[in-house]
C-alpha positions in Angstrom: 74.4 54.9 96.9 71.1 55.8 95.5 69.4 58.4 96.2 65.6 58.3 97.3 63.0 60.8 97.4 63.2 61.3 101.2 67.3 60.9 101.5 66.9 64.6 99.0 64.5 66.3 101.2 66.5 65.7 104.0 69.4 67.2 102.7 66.9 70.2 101.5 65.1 70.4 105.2 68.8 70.4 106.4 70.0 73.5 104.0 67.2 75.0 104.7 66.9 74.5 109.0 70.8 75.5 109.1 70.5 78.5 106.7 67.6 79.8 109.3 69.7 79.1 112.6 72.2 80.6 110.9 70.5 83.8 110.1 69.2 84.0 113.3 71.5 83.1 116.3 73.1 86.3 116.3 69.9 88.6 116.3 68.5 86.0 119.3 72.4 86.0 120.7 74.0 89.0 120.5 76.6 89.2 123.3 78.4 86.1 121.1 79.6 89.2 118.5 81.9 91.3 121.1 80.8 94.5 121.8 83.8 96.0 120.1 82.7 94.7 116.8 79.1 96.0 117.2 80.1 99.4 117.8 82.7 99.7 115.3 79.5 98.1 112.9 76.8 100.8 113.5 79.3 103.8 113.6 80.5 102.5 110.1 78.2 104.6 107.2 79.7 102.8 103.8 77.0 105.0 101.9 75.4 108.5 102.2 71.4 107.7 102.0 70.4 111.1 100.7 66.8 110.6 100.0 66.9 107.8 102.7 65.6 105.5 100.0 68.1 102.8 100.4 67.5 101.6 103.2 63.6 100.4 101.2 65.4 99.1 98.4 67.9 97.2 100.5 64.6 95.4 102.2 62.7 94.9 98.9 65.8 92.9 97.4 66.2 91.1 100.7 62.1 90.4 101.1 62.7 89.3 97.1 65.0 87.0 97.5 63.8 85.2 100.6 60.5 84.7 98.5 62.6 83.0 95.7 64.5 81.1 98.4 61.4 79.8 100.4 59.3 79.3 96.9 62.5 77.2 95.6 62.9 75.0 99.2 59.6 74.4 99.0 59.5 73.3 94.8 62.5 71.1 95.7 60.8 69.4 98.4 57.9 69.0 95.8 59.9 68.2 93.0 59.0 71.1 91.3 61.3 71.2 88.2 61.5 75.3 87.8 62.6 75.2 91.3 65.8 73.8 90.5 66.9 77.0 88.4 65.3 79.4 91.5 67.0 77.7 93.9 70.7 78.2 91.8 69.8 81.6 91.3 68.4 82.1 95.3 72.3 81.1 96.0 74.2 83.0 93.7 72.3 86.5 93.4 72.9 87.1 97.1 76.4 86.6 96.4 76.9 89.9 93.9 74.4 91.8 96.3 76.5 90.9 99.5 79.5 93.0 98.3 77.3 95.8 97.6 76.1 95.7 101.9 79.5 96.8 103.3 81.5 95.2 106.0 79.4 92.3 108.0 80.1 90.9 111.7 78.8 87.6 112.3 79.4 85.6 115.6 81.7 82.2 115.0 78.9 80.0 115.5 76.4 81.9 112.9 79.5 81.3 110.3 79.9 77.8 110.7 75.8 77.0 110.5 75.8 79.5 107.1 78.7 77.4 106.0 77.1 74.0 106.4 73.9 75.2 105.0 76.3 76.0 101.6 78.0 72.6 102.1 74.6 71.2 101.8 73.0 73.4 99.1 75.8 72.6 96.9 75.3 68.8 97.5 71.7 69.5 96.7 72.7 71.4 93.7 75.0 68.3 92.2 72.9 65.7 92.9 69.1 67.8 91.5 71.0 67.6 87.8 71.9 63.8 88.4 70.2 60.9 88.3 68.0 59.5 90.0 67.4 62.6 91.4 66.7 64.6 88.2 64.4 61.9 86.9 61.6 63.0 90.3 61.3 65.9 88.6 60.3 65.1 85.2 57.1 63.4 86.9 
C-alpha cells in the first residue's frame, strides 16, 4: 500500500487526538480511578521537597516537553524534516523522566487511549524513515 500525504497525517492527527484524550479523561473523569487509589496517591510523598523547588522543575520539564511534542506534531504534519528527530526524542525522553515521577494511577480507559496513541506513534515512527514517506520531507 502506498502511503500518501494525507493517509500520514491521519495517522499523526490520530497519535496526536488519542495522546490528548488520553491525558485528559481522568482529570475531566475522576470517579473512573476508585477512590481507594486516589487516596492512597496523594498520601504517597516519594520525595521530600525541601526548598519546595521541585514541584517548578517537575512543570518546566513537563511545559518543555509538551512544546517539543506539539512543535514536532505540527512539523510532521508539515513535513518538516527536523521534526522527525523531535518527535523520536518527544517519545522517548518522557520515558526516563516517568520513572523519576513515582507511582502513577490511571483509569482503564485513559491506559488504553495512551496505548493506542504509542501504537500509532510507532507506526508513524517506521514509516517517516521509509519511503515514500521519507521522500515528503526532502521537499
Amino acid at each position: 500500500m502506498l502511503i500518501t500525504k494525507n493517509v500520514f497525517r491521519t495517522l499523526v492527527i490520530s497519535s496526536a487526538v488519542l495522546a490528548l484524550f488520553a491525558e485528559s479523561i481522568d482529570y475531566f473523569f475522576p470517579n473512573l480511578v476508585p477512590a481507594e487509589l486516589r487516596n492512597a496517591l496523594q498520601e504517597f510523598e516519594p520525595l521530600e521537597d525541601k526548598n519546595g523547588y521541585l514541584q517548578y522543575i517537575e512543570l518546566g520539564v513537563a511545559l518543555t516537553l509538551t512544546l517539543a511534542w506539539l512543535v514536532s506534531v505540527v512539523g510532521l504534519f508539515s513535513f518538516w524534516s527536523p521534526a522527525r528527530a523531535l518527535f523520536v526524542a518527544s517519545l522517548l525522553v518522557p520515558i526516563v523522566w516517568a520513572g523519576t515521577l513515582g507511582p502513577q494511577v490511571m483509569s482503564g480507559q485513559s491506559e488504553a487511549l495512551m496505548l493506542l496513541s504509542l501504537f500509532f506513534a510507532g507506526i508513524i515512527t517506521a514509516i517517516m524513515y521509509l519511503q515514500p514517506v521519507s521522500g515528503y520531507f526532502r521537499k
